[in-house]
C-alpha positions in Angstrom: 29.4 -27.1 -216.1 27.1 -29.4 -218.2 23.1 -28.5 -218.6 22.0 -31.7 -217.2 24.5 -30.9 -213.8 23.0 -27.1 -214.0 19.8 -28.6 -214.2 20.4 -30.9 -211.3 21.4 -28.0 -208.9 18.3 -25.8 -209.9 15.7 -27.0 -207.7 17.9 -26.1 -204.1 16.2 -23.3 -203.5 18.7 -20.1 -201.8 17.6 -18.0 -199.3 18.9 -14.9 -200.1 16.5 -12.0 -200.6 15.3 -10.9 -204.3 16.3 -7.9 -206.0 19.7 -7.7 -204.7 22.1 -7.9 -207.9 25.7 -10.6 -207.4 29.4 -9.8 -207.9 28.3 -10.9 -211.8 25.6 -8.4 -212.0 26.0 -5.0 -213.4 24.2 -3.0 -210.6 26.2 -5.0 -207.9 29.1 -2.4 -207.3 26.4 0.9 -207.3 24.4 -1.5 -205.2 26.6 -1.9 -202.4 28.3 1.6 -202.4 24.5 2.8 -201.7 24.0 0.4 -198.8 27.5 1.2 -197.4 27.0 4.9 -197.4 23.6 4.5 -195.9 24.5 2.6 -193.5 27.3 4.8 -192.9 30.3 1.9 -193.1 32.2 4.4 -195.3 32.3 7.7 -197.0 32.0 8.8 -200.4 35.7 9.5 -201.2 36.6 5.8 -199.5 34.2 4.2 -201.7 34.9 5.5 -205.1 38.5 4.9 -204.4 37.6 1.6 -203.9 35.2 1.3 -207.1 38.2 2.7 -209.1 40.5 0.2 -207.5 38.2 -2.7 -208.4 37.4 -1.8 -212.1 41.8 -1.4 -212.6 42.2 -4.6 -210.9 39.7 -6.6 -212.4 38.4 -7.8 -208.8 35.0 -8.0 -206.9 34.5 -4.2 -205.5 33.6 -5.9 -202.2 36.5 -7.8 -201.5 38.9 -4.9 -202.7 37.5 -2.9 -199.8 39.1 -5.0 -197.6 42.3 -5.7 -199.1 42.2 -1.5 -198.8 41.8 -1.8 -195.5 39.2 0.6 -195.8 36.9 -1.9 -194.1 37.1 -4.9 -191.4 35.8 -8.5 -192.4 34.0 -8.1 -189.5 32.1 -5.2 -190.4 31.6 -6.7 -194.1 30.3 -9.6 -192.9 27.6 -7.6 -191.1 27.1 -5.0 -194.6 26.6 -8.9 -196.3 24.0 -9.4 -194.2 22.4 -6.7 -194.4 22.5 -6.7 -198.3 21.5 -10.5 -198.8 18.9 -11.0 -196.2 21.1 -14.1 -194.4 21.5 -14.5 -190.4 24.4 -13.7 -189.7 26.1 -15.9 -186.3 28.9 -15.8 -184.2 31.2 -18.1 -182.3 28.3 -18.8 -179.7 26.6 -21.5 -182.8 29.8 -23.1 -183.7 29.0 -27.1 -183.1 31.4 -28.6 -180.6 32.3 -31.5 -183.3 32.2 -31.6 -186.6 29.3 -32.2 -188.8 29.0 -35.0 -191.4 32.8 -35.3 -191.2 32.7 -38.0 -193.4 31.1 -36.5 -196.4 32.1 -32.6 -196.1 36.1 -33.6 -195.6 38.1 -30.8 -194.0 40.0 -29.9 -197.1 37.1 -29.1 -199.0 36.0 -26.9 -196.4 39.0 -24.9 -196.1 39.9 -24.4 -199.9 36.1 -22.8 -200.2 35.8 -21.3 -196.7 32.7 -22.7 -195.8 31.7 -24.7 -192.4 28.7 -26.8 -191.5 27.2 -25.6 -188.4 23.9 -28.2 -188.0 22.5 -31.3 -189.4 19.1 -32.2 -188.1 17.9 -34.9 -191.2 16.7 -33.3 -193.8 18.4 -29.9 -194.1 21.7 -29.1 -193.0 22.5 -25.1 -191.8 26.3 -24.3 -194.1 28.2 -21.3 -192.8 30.0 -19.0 -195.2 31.9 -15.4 -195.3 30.8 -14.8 -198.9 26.7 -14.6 -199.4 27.3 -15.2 -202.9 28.4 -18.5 -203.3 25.0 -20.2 -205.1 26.4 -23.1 -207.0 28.5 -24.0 -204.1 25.5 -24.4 -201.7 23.7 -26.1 -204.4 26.2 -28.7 -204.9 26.5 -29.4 -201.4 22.5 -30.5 -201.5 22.7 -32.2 -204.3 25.1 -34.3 -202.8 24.3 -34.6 -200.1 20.2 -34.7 -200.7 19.8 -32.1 -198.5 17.9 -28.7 -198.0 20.5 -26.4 -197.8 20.3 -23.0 -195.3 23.1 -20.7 -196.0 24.1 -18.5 -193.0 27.2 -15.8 -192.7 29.8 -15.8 -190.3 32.7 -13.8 -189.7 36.0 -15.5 -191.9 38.2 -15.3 -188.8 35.4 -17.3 -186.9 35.6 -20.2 -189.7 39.8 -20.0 -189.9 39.3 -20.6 -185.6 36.5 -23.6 -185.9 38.8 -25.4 -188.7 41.4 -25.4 -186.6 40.0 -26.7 -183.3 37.3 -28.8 -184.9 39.9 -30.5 -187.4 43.4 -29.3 -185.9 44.3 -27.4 -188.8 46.4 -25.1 -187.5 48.6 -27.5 -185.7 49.8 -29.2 -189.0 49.3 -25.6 -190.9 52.3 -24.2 -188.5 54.3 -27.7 -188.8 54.5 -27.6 -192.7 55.5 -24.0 -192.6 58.1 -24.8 -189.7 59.3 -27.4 -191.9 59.7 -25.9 -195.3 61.7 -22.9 -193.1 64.0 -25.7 -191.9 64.7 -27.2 -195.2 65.6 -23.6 -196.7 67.5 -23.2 -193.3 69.7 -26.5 -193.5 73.0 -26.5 -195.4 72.8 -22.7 -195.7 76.3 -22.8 -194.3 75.8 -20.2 -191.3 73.1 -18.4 -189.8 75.6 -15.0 -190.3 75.2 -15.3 -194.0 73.0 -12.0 -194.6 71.9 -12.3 -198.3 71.2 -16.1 -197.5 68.9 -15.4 -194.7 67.1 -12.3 -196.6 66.6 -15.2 -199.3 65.0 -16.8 -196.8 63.0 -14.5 -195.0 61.4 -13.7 -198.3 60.7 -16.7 -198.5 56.1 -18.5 -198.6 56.8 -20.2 -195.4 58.0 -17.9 -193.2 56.0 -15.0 -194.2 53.3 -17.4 -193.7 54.5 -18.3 -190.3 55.3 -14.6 -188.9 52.0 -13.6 -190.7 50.2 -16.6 -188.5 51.3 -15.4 -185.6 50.6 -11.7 -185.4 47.0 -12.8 -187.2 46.9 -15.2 -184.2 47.7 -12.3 -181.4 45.4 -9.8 -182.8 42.6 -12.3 -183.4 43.0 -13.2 -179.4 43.5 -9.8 -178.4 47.0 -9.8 -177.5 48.4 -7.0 -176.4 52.4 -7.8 -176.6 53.8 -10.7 -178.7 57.2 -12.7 -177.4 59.5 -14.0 -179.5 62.0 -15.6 -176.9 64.9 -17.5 -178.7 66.2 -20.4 -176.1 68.9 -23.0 -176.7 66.8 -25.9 -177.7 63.5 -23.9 -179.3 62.0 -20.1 -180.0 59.0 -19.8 -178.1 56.3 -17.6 -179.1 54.1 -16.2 -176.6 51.3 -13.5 -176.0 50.5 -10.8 -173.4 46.5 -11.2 -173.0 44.6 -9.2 -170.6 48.2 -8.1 -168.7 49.3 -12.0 -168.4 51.5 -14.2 -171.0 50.2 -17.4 -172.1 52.5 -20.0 -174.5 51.1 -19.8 -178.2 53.3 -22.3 -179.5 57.1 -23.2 -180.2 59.4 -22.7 -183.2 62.4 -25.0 -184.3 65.5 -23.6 -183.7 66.7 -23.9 -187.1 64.0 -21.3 -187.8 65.2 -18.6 -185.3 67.1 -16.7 -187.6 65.0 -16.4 -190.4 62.3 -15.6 -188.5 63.5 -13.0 -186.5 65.0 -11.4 -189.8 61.9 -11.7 -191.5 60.3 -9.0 -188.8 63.4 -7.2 -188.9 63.0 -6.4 -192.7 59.0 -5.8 -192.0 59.6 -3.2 -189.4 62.7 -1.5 -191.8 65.1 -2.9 -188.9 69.0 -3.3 -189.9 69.2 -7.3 -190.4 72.8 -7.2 -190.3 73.1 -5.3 -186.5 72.8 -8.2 -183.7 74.9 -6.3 -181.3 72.6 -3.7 -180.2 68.9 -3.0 -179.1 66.8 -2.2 -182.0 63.1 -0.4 -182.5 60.8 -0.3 -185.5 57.4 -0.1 -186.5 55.2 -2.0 -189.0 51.7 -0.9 -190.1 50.1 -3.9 -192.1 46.3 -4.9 -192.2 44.5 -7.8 -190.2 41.3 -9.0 -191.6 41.0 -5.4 -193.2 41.9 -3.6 -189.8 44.8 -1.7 -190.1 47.1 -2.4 -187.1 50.4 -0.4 -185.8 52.9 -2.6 -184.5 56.2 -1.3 -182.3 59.0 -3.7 -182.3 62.1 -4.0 -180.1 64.5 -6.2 -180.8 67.3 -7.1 -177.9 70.3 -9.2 -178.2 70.4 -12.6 -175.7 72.6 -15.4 -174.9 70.8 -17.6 -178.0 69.6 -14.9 -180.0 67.7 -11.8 -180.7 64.7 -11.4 -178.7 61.8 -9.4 -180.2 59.5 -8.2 -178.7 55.6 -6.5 -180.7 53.3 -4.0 -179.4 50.3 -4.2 -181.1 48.2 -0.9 -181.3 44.6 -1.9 -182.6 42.3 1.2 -182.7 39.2 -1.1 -182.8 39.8 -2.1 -180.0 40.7 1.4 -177.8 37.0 2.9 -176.8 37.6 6.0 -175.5 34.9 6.4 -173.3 35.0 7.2 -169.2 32.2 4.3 -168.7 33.5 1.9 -171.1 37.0 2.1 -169.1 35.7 1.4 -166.1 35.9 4.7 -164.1 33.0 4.8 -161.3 30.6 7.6 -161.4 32.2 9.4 -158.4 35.7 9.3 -160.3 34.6 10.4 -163.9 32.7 13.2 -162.7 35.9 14.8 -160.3 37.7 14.0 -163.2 35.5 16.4 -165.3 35.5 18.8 -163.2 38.9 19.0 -163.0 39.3 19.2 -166.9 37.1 22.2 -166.6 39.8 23.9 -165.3 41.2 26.7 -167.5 45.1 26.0 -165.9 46.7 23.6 -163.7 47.7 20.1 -163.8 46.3 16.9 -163.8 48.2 13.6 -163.0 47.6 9.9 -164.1 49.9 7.2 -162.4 50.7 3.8 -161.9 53.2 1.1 -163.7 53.4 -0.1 -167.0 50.2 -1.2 -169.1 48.0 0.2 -166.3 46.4 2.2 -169.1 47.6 6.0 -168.3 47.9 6.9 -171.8 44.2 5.5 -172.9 43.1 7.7 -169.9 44.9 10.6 -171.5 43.4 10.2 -174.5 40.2 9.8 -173.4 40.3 13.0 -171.6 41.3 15.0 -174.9 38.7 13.3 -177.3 36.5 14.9 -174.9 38.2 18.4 -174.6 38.7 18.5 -178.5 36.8 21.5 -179.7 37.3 23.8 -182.3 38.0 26.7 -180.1 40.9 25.2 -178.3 44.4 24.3 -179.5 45.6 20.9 -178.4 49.1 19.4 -178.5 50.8 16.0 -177.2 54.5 15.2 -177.1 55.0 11.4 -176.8 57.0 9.0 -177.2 56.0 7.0 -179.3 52.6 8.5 -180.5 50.5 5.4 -179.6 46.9 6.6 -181.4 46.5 9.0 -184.2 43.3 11.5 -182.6 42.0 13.7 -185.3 41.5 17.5 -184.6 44.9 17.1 -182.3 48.4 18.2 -183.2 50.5 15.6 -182.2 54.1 15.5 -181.7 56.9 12.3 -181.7 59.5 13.3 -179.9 63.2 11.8 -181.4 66.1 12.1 -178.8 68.3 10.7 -181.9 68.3 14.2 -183.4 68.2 16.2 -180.2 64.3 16.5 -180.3 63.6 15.3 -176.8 60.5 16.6 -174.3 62.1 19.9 -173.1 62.5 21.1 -176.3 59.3 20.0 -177.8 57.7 21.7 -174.8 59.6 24.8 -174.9 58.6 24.6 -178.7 54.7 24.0 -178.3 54.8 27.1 -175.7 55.0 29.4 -178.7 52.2 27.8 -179.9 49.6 29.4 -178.1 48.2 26.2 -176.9 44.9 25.7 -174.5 46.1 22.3 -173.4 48.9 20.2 -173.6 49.5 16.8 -173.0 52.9 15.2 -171.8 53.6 11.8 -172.5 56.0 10.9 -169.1 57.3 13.6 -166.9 60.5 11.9 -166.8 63.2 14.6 -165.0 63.2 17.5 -163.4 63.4 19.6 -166.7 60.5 18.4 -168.0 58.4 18.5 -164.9 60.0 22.4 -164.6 58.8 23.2 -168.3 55.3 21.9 -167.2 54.7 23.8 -164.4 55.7 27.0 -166.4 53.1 25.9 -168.7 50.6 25.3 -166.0 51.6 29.0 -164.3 50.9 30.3 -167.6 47.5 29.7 -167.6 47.8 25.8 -169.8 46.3 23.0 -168.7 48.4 20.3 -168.4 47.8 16.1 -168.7 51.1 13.6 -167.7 51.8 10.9 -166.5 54.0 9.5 -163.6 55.2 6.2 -163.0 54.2 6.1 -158.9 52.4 3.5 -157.0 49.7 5.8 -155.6 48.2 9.5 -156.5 49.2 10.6 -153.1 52.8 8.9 -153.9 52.9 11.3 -157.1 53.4 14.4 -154.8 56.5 13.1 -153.3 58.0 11.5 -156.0 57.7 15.4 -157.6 59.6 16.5 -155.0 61.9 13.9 -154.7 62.8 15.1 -158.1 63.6 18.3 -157.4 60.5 20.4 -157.7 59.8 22.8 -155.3 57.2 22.4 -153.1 55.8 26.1 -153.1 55.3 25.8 -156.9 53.8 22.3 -157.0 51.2 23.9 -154.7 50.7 26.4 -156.9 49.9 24.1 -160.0 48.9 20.7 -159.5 45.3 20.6 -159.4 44.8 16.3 -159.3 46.3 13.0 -159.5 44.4 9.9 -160.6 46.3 6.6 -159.8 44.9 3.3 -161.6 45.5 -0.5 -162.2 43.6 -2.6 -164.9 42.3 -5.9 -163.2 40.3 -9.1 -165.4 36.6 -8.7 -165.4 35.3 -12.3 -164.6 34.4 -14.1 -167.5 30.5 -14.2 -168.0 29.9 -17.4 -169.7 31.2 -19.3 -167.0 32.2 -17.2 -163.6 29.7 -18.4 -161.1 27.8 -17.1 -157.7 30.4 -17.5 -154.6 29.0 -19.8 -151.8 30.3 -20.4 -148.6 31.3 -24.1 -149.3 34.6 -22.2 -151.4 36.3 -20.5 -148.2 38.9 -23.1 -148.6 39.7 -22.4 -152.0 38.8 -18.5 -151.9 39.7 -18.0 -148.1 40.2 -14.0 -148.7 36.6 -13.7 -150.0 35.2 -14.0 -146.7 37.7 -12.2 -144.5 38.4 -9.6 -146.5 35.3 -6.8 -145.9 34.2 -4.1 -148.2 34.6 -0.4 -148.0 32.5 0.1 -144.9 33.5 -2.6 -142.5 30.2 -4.7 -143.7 28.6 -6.5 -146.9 25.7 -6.2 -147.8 23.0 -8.2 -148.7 22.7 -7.1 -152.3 26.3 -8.4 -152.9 26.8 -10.3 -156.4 30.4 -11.6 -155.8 31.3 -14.6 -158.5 33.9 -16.9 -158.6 36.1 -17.3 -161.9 35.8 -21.2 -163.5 37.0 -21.0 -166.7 35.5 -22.4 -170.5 36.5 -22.4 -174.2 35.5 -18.4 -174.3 38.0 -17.3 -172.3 40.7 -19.8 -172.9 40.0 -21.9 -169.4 41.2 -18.7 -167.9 37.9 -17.3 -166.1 38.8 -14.3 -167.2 37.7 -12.5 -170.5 39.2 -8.8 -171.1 39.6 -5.7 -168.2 38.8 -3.2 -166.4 39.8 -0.1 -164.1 40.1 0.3 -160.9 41.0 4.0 -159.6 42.1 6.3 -156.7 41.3 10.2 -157.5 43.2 12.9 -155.4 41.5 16.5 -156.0 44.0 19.2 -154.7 41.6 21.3 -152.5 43.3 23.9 -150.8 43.6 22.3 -147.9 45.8 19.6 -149.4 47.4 22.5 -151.1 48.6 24.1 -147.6 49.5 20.1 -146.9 51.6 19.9 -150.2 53.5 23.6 -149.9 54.3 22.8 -145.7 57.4 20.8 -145.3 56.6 19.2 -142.3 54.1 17.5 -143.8 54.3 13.8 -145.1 52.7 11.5 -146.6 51.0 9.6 -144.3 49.5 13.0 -143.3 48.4 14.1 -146.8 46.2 10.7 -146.9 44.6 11.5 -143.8 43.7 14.8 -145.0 42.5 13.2 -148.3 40.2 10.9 -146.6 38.9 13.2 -144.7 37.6 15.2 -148.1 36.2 11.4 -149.3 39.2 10.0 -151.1 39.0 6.3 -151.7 41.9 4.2 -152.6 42.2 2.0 -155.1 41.9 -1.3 -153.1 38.6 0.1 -151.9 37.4 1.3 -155.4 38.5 -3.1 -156.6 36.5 -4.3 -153.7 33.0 -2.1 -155.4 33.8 -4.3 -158.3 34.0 -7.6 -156.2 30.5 -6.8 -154.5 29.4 -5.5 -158.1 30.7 -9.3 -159.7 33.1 -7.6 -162.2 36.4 -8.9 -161.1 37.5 -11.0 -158.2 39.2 -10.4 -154.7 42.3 -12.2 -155.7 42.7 -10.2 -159.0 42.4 -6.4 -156.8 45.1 -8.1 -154.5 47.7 -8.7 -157.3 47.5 -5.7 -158.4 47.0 -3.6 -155.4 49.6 -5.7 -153.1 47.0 -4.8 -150.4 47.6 -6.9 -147.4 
């Protein structure tokens, strides 16, 4: 850079606060280990592995950290901001359009990561993920003879804006769809292994597949679908329990994409025939993320199917998941219980395992022994001896069980009672004075009693052990940038809002019931993340006597369990429609409740 040009960018002034040394400076790496460990981002074994990663690698000490995955971009942005003095914003400021488009052209903003949030005249407000970027700020006002205020925001929230403000992503995806394609064409045969390895090792499609899981984790998906059809492979997410079209691939590009997660989750590329699983552990933004993959053969091609398991975003916390006061303290009082067992039920994604492990964080104490078998292990929970269980080899939940029982275990938690064996293995452990967490696949708690014995269990012994069942469902809380007060004038649209009467047979007059809309922050959805609904049974005894009699059935057990103040779990989602969490269609669909 020439003087005069250095001289022409000194007098934009930046506004990050003195004293605080850059990447360039000497003090800058024992600078920002100190305010990392103060603030209590990271430990001091993490960060001198990280120092001595940096000074081998010849990189910035901060941006190794992430590449490490020893911290989230999210959480450096806020350490940044912190260390610089700059406001820090979020999606809430991003402008609608895009500013001075014709000056500040899209490619320069992506190739230096920056975006321009405001222009009011004189000064223009330029968002950045890096606080140390001084001579790219003071170019900016010197072109554009401007005062320049330099802000941080989160690199995933500037990847998001370029691509709606300027639709980047859509021609992003098409050029990496295309130079698949091109590799793909003349290749012969799609059966040609080494040829498709080639490929799948291949810039574009790691770039694609590494799109779209960045994509589903960014959103919050759940599950991502890769469904191969005879004209296109569609690509979809599971977010908050429903799937929603992300976007379409060329057939050309089904088989090297399906082989290029195949060879990331250590899959057998050549095997087509047969259902396949696999697991791969990359890093998001810095967050390391577990993803399970199953792979299934159809009519045009392998579907695959990816469970993505993102600890930042499991809180495992009775209030956070949405248990009512009522329920989370039977709950506790049941896990004060030195023996017995203690249910959760309900279908598939309902959330039964975060329950589970909910319940151990808390019970994890250095004087008691804890074990899970489960299959798979879903969340790594320090101070707890967890087991995988691997039918493969033989290693299934009877033995595991019959294993951790010489153990000398205080509690132990079963993934699934699946048969009669293991449900036999955990009622010994129960009757020998265990405590004992499973889950059930039942429609109701009062529904997990018979479907034991239906199984074969005798009813004597289930008395004996079974000490409560929690049945639950995860329903979308209303959106609340843009759900809205319910009036009258919507009984057309919302007839079941009116009819429908809460627990009680009356509303009341303090009732905050909303309506869903839908906006840009929840993807026109009304809808933005979950909660729980639940229905706890406590065995008294009673329902014990109920359970152990034959005569008894169902029907007759919920009678006596309303009588002792059991509420089901339609009555628990109508709280949350009065409270304005969720909405009286969304209990329905998952309640069936007529």
């Amino acid at each position: 850079m020439s003087i005069e040009f250095q001289q022409l960018l000194r007098p934009v002034p930046i506004a990050r606060r003195p004293g605080c040394p850059g990447p360039a400076d000497v003090g800058f790496a024992q600078a920002f280990s100190d305010l990392l460990a103060a603030e209590e981002y990271l430990d001091g074994a993490a960060i001198a592995r990280a120092r001595r990663a940096a000074e081998a690698a010849g990189e910035r000490f901060d941006l190794v950290l992430v590449k490490l995955g020893l911290i989230s971009e999210a959480d450096l942005c806020e350490v940044y901001a912190a260390y610089s003095g700059l406001r820090l914003i979020g999606a809430a400021e991003i402008p609608s359009q895009p500013v001075l488009a014709d000056r500040l052209r899209h490619a320069f903003l992506k190739t230096n990561r920056i975006l321009p949030i405001s222009h009011d005249g004189g000064r223009i407000l330029i968002a950045s993920a890096d606080p140390f970027i001084d001579e790219m700020i003071s170019a900016i006002g010197y072109m554009l003879d401007l005062e320049v205020e330099p802000v941080l925001i989160a690199p995933a929230e500037i990847e998001r804006a370029l691509r709606s403000l300027y639709q980047d992503g859509v021609a992003e995806a098409h050029s990496d769809e295309a130079g698949v394609a091109v590799q793909v064409a003349g290749d012969g045969s799609e059966f040609d292994i080494e040829r498709l390895r080639d490929i799948a090792n291949e810039a574009p499609i790691i770039r694609l597949v590494n799109q779209i899981i960045a994509r589903a984790v960014e959103r919050g998906a759940s599950d991502v679908h890769v469904e191969p059809g005879r004209d296109a492979v569609a690509v979809r997410y599971r977010i908050d329990g429903f799937l929603q079209q992300e976007r379409t691939v060329a057939p050309t590009s089904r088989a090297a994409l399906t082989t290029r997660i195949k060879i990331m989750a250590k899959l057998d590329i050549a095997e087509r025939r047969l259902p396949q699983d696999g697991r791969i552990k990359t890093a998001v933004r810095g967050v390391e993320i577990d993803i399970r993959v199953s792979t299934i053969p159809t009519a045009f091609g392998e579907s695959v199917v990816l469970r993505i398991l993102d600890r930042t975003r499991v809180e495992l916390d009775f209030a956070r998941l949405g248990l009512n006061e009522t329920t989370e303290a039977g709950l506790r009082r049941l896990m004060a219980l030195p023996n017995g067992i203690i249910l959760v039920t309900g279908p598939t994604g309902s959330g039964k395992t975060t329950t589970l492990y909910t319940a151990l964080k808390d019970l994890n104490r250095p004087e008691l022994k804890l074990f899970t078998v489960e299959d798979p292990i879903e969340y790594q929970l320090s101070g707890i001896n967890q087991i995988q269980v691997q039918p493969q080899i033989g290693f299934d939940f009877p033995v595991a069980l019959r294993s951790i029982l010489r153990q000398d275990p205080d509690i132990v938690m079963i993934g699934e009672i699946r048969d009669l064996e293991t449900a036999r293995i955990a009622i010994q452990a129960a009757l020998t004075g265990h405590l004992v967490f499973s889950t059930l696949h039942t429609n109701s708690a009062i529904a997990a009693i018979t479907r034991l014995i239906d199984i074969g269990l005798e009813r004597y012994l289930l008395a004996s052990t079974i000490v409560g069942v929690m049945a639950q469902r995860l329903v979308r809380r209303l959106c609340p940038a843009c759900s809205r007060p319910f009036d009258r004038a919507d009984r057309t649209q919302h007839p079941f809002e009116l009819t429908v009467p809460p627990p009680g047979g009356s509303r009341s007059a303090a009732s905050n019931r909303r309506i869903a809309v839908g906006c840009a922050a929840c993807g026109h959805t009304g809808y933005l993340g979950r909660t729980t609904i639940s229905e706890l049974l406590v065995i008294d005894d009673d329902m014990r006597h109920s359970v152990g009699r034959r005569s008894e059935d169902q029907r007759a057990m919920e009678q006596l369990a309303r009588g002792a103040g059991f509420r089901s779990l339609y009555e628990d989602g109508l709280v949350k429609v009065e409270a304005g969490e969720t909405s009286l269609e969304e209990v329905l669909r998952v309640t069936r409740a007529a």
